[in-house]
PyMOL Python script that loads the backbone (N, CA, C, O; Angstrom):
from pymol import cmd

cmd.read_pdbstr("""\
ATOM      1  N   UNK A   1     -25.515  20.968  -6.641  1.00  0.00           N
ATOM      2  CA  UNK A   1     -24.173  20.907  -7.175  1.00  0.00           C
ATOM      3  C   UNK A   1     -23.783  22.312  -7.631  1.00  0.00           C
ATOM      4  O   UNK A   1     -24.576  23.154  -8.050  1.00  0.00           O
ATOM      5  N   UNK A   2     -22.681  22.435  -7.520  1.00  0.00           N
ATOM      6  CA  UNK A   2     -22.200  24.085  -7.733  1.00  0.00           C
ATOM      7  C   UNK A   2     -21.475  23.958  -9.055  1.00  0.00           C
ATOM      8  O   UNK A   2     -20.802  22.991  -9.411  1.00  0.00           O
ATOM      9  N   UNK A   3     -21.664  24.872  -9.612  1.00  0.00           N
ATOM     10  CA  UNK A   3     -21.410  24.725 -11.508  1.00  0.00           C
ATOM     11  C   UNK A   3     -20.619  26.250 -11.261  1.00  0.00           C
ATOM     12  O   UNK A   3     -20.999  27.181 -10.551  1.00  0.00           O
ATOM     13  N   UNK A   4     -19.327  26.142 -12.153  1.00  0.00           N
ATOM     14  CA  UNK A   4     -18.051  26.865 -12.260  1.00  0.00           C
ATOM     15  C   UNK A   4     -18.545  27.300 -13.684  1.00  0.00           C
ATOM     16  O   UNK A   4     -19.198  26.530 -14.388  1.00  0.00           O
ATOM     17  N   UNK A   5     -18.158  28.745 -14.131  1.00  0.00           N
ATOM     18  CA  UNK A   5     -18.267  29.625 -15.445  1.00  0.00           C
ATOM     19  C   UNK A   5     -16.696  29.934 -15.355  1.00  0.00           C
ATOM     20  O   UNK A   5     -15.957  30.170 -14.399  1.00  0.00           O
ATOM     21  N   UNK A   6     -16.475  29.833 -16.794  1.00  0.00           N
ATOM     22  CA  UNK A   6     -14.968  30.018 -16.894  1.00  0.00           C
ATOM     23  C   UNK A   6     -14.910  30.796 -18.429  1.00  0.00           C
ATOM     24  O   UNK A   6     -15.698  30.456 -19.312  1.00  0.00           O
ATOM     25  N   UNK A   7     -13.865  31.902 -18.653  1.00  0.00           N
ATOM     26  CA  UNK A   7     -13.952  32.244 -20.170  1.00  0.00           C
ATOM     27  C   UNK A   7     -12.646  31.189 -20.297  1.00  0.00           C
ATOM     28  O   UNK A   7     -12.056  30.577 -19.407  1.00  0.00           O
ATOM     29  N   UNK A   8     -12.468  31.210 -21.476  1.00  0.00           N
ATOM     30  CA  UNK A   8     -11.029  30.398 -21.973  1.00  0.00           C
ATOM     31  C   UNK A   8     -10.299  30.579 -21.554  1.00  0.00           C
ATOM     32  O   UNK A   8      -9.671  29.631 -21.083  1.00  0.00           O
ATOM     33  N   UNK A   9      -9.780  31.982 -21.384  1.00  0.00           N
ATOM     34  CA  UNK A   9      -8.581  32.263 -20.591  1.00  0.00           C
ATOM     35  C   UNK A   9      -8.679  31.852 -19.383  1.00  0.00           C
ATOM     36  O   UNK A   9      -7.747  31.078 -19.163  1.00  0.00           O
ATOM     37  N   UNK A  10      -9.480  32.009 -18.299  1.00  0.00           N
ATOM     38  CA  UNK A  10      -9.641  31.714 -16.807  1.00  0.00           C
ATOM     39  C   UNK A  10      -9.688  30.557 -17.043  1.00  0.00           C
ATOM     40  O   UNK A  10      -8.900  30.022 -16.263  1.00  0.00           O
ATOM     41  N   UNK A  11     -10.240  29.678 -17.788  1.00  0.00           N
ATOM     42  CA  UNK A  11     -10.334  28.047 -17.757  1.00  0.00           C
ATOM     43  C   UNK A  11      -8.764  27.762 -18.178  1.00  0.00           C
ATOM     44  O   UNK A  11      -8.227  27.188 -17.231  1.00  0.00           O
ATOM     45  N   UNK A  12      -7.978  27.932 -19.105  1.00  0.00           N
ATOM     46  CA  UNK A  12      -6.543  28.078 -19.525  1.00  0.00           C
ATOM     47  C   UNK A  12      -5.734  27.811 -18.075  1.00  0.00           C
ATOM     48  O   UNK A  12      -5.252  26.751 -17.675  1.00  0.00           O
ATOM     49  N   UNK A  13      -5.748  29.457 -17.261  1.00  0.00           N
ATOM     50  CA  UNK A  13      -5.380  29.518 -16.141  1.00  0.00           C
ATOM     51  C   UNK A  13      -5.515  28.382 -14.937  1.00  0.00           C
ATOM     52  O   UNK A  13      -4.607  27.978 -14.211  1.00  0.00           O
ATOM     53  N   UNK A  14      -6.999  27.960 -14.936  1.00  0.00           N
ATOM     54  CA  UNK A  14      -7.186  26.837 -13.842  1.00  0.00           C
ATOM     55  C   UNK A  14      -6.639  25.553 -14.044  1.00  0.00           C
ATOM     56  O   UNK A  14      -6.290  24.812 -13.124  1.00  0.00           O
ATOM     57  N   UNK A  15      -6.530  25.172 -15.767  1.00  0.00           N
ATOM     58  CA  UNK A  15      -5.807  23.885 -16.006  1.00  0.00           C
ATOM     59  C   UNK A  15      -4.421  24.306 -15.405  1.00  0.00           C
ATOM     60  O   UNK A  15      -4.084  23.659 -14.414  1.00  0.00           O
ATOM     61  N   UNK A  16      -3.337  25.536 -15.951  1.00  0.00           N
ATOM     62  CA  UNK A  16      -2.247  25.552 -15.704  1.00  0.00           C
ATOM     63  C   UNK A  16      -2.146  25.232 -14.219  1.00  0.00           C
ATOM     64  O   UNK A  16      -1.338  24.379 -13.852  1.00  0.00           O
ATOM     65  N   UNK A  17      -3.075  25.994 -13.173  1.00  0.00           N
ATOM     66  CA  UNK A  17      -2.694  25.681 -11.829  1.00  0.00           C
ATOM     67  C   UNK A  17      -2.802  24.004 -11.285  1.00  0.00           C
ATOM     68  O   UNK A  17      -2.279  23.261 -10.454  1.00  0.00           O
ATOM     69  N   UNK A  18      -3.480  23.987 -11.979  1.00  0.00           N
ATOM     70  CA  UNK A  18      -4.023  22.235 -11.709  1.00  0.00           C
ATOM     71  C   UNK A  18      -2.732  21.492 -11.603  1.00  0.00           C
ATOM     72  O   UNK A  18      -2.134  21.102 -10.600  1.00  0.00           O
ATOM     73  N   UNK A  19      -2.309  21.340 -13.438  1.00  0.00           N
ATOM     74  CA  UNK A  19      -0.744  20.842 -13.633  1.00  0.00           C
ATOM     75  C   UNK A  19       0.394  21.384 -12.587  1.00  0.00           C
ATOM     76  O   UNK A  19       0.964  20.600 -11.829  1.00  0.00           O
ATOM     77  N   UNK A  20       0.584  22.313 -12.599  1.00  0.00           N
ATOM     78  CA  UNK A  20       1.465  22.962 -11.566  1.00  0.00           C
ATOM     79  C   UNK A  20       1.263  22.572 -10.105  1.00  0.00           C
ATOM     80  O   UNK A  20       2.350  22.473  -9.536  1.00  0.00           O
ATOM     81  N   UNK A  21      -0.075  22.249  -9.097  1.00  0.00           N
ATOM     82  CA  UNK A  21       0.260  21.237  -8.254  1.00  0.00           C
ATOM     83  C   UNK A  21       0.197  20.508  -7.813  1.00  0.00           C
ATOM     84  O   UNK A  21       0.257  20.078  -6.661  1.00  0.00           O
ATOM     85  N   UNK A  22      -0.029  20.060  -9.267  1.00  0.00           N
ATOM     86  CA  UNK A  22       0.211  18.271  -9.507  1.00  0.00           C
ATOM     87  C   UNK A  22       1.778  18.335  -9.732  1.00  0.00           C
ATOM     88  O   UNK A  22       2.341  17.517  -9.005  1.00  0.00           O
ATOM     89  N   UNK A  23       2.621  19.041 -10.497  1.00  0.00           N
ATOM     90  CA  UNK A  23       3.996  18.949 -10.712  1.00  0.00           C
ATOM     91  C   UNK A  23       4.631  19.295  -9.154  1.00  0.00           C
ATOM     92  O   UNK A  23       5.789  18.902  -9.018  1.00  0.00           O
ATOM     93  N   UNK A  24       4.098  19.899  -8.099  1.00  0.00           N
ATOM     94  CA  UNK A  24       4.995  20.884  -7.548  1.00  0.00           C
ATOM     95  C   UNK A  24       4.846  19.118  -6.095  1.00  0.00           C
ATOM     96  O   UNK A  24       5.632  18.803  -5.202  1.00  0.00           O
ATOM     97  N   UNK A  25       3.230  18.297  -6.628  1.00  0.00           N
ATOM     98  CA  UNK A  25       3.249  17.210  -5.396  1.00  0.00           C
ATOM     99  C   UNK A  25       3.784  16.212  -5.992  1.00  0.00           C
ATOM    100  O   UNK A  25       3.322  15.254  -5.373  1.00  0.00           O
ATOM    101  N   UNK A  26       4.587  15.733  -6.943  1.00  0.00           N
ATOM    102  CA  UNK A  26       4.913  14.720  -7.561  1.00  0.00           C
ATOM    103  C   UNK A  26       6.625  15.381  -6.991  1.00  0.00           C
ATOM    104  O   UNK A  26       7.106  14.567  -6.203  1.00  0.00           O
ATOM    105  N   UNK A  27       7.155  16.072  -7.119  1.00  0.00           N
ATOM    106  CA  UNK A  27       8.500  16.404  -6.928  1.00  0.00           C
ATOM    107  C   UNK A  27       8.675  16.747  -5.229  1.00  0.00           C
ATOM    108  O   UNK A  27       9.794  17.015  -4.792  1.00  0.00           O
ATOM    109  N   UNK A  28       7.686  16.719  -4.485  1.00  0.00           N
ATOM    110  CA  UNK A  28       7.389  16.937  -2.655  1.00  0.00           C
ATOM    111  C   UNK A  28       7.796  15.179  -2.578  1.00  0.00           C
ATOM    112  O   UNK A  28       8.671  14.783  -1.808  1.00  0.00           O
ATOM    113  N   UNK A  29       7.062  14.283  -3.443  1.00  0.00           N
ATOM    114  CA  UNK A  29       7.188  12.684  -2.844  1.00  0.00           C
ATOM    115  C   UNK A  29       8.618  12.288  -2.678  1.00  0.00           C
ATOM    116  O   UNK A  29       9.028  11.613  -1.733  1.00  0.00           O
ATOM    117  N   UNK A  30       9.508  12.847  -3.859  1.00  0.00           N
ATOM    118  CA  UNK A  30      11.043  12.424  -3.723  1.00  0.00           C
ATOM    119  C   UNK A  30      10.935  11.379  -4.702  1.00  0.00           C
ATOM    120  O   UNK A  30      11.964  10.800  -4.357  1.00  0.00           O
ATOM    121  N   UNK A  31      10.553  10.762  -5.540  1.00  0.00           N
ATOM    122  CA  UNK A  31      10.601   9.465  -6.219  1.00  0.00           C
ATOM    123  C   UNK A  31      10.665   9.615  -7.395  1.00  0.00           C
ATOM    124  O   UNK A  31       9.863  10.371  -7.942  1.00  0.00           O
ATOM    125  N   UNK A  32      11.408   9.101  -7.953  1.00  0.00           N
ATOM    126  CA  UNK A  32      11.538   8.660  -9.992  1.00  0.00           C
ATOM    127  C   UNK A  32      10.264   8.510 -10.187  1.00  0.00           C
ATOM    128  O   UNK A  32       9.416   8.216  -9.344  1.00  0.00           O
ATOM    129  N   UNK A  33      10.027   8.849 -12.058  1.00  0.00           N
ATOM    130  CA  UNK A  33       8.699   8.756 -12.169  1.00  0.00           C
ATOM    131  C   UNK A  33       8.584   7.104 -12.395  1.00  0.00           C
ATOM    132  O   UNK A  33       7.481   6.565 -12.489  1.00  0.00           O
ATOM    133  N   UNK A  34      10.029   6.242 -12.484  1.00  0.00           N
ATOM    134  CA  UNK A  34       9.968   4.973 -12.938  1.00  0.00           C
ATOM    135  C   UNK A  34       9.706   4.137 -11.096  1.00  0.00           C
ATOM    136  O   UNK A  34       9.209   3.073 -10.729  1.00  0.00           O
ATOM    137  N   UNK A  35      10.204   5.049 -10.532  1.00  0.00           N
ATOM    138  CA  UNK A  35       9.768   4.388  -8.838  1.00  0.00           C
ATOM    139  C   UNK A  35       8.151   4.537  -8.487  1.00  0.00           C
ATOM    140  O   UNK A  35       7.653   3.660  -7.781  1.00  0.00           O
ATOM    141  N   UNK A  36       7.335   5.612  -8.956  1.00  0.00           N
ATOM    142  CA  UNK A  36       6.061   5.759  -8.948  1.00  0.00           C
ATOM    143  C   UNK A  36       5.262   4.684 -10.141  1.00  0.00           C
ATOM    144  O   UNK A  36       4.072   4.491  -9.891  1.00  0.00           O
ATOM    145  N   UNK A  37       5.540   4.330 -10.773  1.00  0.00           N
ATOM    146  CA  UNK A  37       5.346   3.315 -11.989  1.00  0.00           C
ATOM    147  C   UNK A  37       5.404   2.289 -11.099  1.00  0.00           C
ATOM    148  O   UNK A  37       4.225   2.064 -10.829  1.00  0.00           O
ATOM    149  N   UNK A  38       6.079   1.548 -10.496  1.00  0.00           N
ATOM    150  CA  UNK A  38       6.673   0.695  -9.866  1.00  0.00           C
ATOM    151  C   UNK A  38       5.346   0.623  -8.645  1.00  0.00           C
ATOM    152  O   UNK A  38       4.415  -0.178  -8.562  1.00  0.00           O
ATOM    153  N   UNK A  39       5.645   1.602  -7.926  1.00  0.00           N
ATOM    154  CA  UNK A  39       4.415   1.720  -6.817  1.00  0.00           C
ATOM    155  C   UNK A  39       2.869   1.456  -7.583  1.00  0.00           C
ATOM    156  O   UNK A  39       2.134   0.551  -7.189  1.00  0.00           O
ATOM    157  N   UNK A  40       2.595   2.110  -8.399  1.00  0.00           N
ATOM    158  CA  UNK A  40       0.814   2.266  -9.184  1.00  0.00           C
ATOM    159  C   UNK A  40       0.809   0.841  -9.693  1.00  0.00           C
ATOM    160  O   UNK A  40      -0.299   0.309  -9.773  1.00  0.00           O
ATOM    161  N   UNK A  41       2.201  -0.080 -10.161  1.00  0.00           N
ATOM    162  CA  UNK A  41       2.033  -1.258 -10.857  1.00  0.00           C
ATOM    163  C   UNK A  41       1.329  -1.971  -9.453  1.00  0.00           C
ATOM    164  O   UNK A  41       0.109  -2.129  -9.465  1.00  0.00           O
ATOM    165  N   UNK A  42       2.086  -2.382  -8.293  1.00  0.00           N
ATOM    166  CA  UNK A  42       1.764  -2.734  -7.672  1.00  0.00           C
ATOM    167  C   UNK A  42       0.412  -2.797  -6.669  1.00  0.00           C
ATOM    168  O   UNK A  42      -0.070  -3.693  -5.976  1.00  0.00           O
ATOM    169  N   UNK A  43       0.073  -1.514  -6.916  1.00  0.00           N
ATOM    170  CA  UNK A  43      -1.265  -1.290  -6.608  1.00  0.00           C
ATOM    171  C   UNK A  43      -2.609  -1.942  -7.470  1.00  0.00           C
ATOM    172  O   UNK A  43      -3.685  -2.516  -7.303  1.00  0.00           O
ATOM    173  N   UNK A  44      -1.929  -1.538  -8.245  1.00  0.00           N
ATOM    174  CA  UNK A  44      -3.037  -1.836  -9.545  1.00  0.00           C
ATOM    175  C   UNK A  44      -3.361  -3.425  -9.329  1.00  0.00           C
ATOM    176  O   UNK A  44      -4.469  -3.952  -9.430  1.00  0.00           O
ATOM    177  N   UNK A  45      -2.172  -4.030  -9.020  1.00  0.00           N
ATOM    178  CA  UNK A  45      -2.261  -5.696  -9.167  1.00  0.00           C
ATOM    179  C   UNK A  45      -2.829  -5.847  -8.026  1.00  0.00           C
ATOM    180  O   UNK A  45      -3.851  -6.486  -8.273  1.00  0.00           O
ATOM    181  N   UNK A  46      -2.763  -5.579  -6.599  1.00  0.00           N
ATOM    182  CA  UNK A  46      -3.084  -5.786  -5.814  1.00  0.00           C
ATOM    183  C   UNK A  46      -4.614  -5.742  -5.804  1.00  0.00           C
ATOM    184  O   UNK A  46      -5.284  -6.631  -5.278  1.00  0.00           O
ATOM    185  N   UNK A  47      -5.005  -4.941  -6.254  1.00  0.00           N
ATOM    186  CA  UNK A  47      -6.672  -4.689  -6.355  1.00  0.00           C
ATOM    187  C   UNK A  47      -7.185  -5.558  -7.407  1.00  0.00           C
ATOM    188  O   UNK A  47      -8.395  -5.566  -7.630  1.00  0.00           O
ATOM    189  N   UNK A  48      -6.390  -6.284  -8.069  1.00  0.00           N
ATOM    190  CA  UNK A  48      -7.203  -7.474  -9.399  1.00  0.00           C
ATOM    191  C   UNK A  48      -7.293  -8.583  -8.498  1.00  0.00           C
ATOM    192  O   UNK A  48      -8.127  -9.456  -8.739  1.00  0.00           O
ATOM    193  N   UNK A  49      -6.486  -8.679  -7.405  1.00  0.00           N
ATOM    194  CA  UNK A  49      -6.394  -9.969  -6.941  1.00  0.00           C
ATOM    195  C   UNK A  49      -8.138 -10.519  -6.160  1.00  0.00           C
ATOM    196  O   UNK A  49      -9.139  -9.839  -5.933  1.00  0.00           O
ATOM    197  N   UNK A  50      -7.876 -11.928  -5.945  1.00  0.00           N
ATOM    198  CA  UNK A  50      -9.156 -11.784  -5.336  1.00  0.00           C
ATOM    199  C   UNK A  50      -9.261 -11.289  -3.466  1.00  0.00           C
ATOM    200  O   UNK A  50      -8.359 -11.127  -2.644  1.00  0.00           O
ATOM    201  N   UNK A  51     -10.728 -11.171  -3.342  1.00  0.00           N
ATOM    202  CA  UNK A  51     -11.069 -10.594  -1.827  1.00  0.00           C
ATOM    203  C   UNK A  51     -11.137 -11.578  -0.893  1.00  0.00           C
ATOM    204  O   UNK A  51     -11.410 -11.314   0.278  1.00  0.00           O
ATOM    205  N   UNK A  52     -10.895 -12.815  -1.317  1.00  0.00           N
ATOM    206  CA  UNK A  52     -11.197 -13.800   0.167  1.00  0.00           C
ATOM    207  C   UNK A  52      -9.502 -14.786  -0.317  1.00  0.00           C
ATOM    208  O   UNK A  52      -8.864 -14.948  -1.357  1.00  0.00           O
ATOM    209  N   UNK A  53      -9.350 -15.262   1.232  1.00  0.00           N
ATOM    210  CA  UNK A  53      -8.023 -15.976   1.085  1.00  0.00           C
ATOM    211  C   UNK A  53      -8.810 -17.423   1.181  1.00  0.00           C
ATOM    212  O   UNK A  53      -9.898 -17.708   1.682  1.00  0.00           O
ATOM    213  N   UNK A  54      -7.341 -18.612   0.166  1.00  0.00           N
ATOM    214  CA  UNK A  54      -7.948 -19.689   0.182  1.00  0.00           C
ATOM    215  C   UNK A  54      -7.653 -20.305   1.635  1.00  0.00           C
ATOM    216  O   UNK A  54      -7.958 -21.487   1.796  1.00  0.00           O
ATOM    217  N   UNK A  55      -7.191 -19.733   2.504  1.00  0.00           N
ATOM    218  CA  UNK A  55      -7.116 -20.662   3.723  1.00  0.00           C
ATOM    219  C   UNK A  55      -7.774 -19.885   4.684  1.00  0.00           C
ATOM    220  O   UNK A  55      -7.901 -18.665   4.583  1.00  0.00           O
ATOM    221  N   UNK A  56      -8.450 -20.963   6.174  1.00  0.00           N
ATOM    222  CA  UNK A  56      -9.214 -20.433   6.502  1.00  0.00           C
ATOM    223  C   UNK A  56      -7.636 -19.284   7.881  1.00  0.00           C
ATOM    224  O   UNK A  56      -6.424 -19.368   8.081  1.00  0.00           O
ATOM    225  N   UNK A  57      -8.820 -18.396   8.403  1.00  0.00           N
ATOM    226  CA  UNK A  57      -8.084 -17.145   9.634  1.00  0.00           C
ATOM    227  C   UNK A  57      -7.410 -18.212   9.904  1.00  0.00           C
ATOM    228  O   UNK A  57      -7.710 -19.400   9.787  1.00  0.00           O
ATOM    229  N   UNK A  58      -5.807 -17.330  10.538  1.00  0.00           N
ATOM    230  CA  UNK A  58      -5.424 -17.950  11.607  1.00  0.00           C
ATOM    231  C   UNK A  58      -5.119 -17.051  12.852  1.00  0.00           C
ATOM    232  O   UNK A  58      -4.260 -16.200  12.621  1.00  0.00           O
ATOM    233  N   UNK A  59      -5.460 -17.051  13.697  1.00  0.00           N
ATOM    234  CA  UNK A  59      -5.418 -16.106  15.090  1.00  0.00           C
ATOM    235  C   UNK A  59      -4.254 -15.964  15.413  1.00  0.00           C
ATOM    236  O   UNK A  59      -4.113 -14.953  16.101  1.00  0.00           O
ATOM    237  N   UNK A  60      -2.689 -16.902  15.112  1.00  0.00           N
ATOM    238  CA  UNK A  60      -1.676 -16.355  15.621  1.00  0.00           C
ATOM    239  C   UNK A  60      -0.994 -15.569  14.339  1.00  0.00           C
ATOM    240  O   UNK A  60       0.236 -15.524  14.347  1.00  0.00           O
ATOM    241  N   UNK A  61      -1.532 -15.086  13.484  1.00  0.00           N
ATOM    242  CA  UNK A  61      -0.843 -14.480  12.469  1.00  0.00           C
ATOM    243  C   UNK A  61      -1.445 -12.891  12.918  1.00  0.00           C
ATOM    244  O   UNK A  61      -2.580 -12.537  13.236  1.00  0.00           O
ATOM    245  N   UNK A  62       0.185 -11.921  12.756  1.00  0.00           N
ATOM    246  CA  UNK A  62      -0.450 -10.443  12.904  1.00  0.00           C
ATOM    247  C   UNK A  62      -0.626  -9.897  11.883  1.00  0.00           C
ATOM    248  O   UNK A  62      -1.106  -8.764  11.864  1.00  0.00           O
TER     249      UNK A  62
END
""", "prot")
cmd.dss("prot")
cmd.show_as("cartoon", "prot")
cmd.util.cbc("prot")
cmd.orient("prot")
């Protein structure tokens, strides 16, 4: 594993870049932060749900 040395300031610096493009890919998507809320809600639920359906395959469904 490769281990990073940082003084405060250079560590300072790497958070700022971090935030910055994270800010610069959140404003590339085009979306409200209440439309991204909206999307992560839905995700989030989707993954609580359970992994098997109660009915069995059906082959003509795409």
């Amino acid at each position: 594993m490769k281990t990073h040395e940082f003084t405060y300031q250079t560590f300072l610096e790497h958070v700022k870049q971090f935030i910055d493009a994270g800010t610069e890919f959140f404003h590339a998507l085009g979306v409200s932060e209440d439309e991204l809320g909206v999307f992560a809600d839905a995700a989030f639920n989707l993954d609580r749900k359970s992994r098997t359906s109660p009915d069995k395959p059906d082959a003509t469904a795409s």
